[in-house]
C-alpha positions as CSV (number, residue, x, y, z in Angstrom):
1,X,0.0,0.0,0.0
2,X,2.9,2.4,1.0
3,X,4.5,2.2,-2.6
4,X,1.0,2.4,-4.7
5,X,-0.1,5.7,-3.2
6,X,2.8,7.3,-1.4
7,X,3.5,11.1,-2.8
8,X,5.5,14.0,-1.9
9,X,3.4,17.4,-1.9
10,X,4.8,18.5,-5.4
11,X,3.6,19.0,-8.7
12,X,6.6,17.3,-10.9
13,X,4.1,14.4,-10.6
14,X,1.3,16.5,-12.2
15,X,3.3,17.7,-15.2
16,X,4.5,14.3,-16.1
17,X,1.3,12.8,-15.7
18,X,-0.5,15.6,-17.6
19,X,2.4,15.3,-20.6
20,X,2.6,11.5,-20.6
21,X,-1.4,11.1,-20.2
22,X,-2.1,13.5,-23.3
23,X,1.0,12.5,-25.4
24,X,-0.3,8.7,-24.9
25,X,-4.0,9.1,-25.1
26,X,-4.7,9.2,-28.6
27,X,-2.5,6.2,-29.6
28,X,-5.1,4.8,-27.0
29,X,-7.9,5.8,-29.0
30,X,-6.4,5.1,-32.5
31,X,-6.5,1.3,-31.2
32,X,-9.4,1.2,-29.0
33,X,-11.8,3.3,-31.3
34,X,-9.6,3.7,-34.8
35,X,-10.3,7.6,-34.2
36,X,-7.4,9.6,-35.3
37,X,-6.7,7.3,-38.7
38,X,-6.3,4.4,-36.2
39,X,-7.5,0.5,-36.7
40,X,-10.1,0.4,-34.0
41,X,-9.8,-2.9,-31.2
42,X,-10.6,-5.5,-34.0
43,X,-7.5,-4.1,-36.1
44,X,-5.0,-3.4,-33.7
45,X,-5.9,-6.9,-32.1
46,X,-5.4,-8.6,-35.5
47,X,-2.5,-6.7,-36.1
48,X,-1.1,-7.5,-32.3
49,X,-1.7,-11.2,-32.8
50,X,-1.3,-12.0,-36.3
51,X,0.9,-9.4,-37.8
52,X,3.3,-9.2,-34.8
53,X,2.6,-12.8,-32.9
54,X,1.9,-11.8,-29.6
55,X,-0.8,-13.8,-27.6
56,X,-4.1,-12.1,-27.9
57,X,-3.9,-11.3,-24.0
58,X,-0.8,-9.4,-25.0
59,X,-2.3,-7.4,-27.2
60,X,-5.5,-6.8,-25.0
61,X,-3.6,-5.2,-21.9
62,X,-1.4,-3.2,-24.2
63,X,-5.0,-1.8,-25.9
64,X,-6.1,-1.3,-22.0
65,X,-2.7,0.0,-21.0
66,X,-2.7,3.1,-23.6
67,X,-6.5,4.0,-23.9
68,X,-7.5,3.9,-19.8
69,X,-3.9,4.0,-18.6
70,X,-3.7,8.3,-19.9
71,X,-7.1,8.6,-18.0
72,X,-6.1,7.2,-14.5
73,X,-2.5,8.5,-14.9
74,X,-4.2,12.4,-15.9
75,X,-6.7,11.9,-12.7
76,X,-3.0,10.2,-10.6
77,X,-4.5,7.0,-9.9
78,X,-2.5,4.2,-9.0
79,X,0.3,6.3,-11.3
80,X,3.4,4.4,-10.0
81,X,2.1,0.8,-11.1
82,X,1.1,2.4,-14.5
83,X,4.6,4.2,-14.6
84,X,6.0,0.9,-14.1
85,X,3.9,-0.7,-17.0
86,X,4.3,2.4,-19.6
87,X,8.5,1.5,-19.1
88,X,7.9,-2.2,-19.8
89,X,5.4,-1.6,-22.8
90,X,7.7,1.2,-24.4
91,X,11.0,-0.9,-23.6
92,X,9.4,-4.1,-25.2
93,X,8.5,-1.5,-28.3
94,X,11.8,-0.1,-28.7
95,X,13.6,-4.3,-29.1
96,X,10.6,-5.6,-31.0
97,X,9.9,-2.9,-33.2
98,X,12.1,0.6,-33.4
99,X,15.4,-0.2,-32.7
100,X,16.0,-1.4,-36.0
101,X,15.4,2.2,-37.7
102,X,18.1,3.9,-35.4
103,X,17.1,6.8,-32.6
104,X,15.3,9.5,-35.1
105,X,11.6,9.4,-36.1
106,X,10.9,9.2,-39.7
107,X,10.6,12.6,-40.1
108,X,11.2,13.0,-43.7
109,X,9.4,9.2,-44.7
110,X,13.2,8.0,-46.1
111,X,13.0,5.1,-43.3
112,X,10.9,1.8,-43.5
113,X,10.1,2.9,-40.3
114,X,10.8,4.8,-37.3
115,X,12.9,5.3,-34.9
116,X,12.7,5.5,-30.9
117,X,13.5,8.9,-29.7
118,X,10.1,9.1,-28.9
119,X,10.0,6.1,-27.2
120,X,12.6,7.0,-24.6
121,X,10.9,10.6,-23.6
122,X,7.7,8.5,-22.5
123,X,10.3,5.8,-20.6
124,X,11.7,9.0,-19.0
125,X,8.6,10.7,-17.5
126,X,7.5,7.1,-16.0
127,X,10.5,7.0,-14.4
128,X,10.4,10.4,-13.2
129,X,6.6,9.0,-12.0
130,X,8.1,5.8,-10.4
131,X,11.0,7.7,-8.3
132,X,8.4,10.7,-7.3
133,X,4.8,9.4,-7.7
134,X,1.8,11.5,-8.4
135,X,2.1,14.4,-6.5
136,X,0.1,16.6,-4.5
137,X,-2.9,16.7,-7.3
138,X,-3.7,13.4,-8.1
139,X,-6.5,10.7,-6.5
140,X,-3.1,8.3,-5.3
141,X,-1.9,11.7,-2.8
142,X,-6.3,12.4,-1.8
143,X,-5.9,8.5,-0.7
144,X,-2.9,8.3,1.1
145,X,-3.3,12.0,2.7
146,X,-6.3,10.3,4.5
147,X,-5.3,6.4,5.1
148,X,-3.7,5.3,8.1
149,X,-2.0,2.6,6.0
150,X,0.2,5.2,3.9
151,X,2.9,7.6,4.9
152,X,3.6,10.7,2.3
153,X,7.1,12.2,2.1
């Protein structure tokens, strides 16, 4: 309980969850809904499983994990556990998939694909979310201010 919801009375936590929430969020909808030229869930599960091989389970939580994930890291729920997830997910997206087509997006479409500099700027404000948690404006700092159970620093 300590580690889910314990915060410091800052607001690094809010800026990274506001940046990583809204920079994530709409890769969440492209594969949830297929709004913003995305696939929708049937696509992106069919291109999870069949296009890239990973068990359809896979492919669910990584669906769940960008399209709610933003929304309960925005409102600082449970942020730290999420954190932790977002550095697996990107991490397992850089080997599988970007590393290949060097650091740089594909700015000018000369690459078969693109790179991860993006990659490791989301992998850097979860950490900074791991180490410092939520913050003073977030649901996980309301919880623990007001449970016995936690301690904030």
């Amino acid at each position: 309980m300590n580690w889910l919801f314990q915060s410091g009375d800052h607001a690094r936590g809010l800026i990274a969850r506001l940046t990583l929430g809204m920079v994530i969020l709409p890769h969440g909808l492209q594969l949830l809904f297929g709004w913003f030229g995305g696939y929708g869930f049937s696509g992106s599960m069919q291109y999870f499983t069949d296009t890239v091989g990973l068990p359809w389970i896979v492919g669910f939580l990584v669906i769940l994990l960008q399209s709610l994930g933003p929304l309960l890291l925005i409102a600082g729920a449970a942020a730290r556990p999420l954190a932790l997830a977002i550095i697996f997910l990107f991490s397992g997206m850089i080997v599988t998939a970007h590393l290949d087509y060097g650091f740089f997006m594909n700015w000018y479409g000369t690459q078969k694909g693109e790179g991860f500099e993006y990659h490791l700027l989301v992998i850097g404000l979860a950490v900074l979310l791991l180490v410092d948690g939520a913050g003073k404006y977030s649901i996980d700092y309301l919880l623990a201010k007001n449970s016995p159970l936690v301690r904030n620093v």
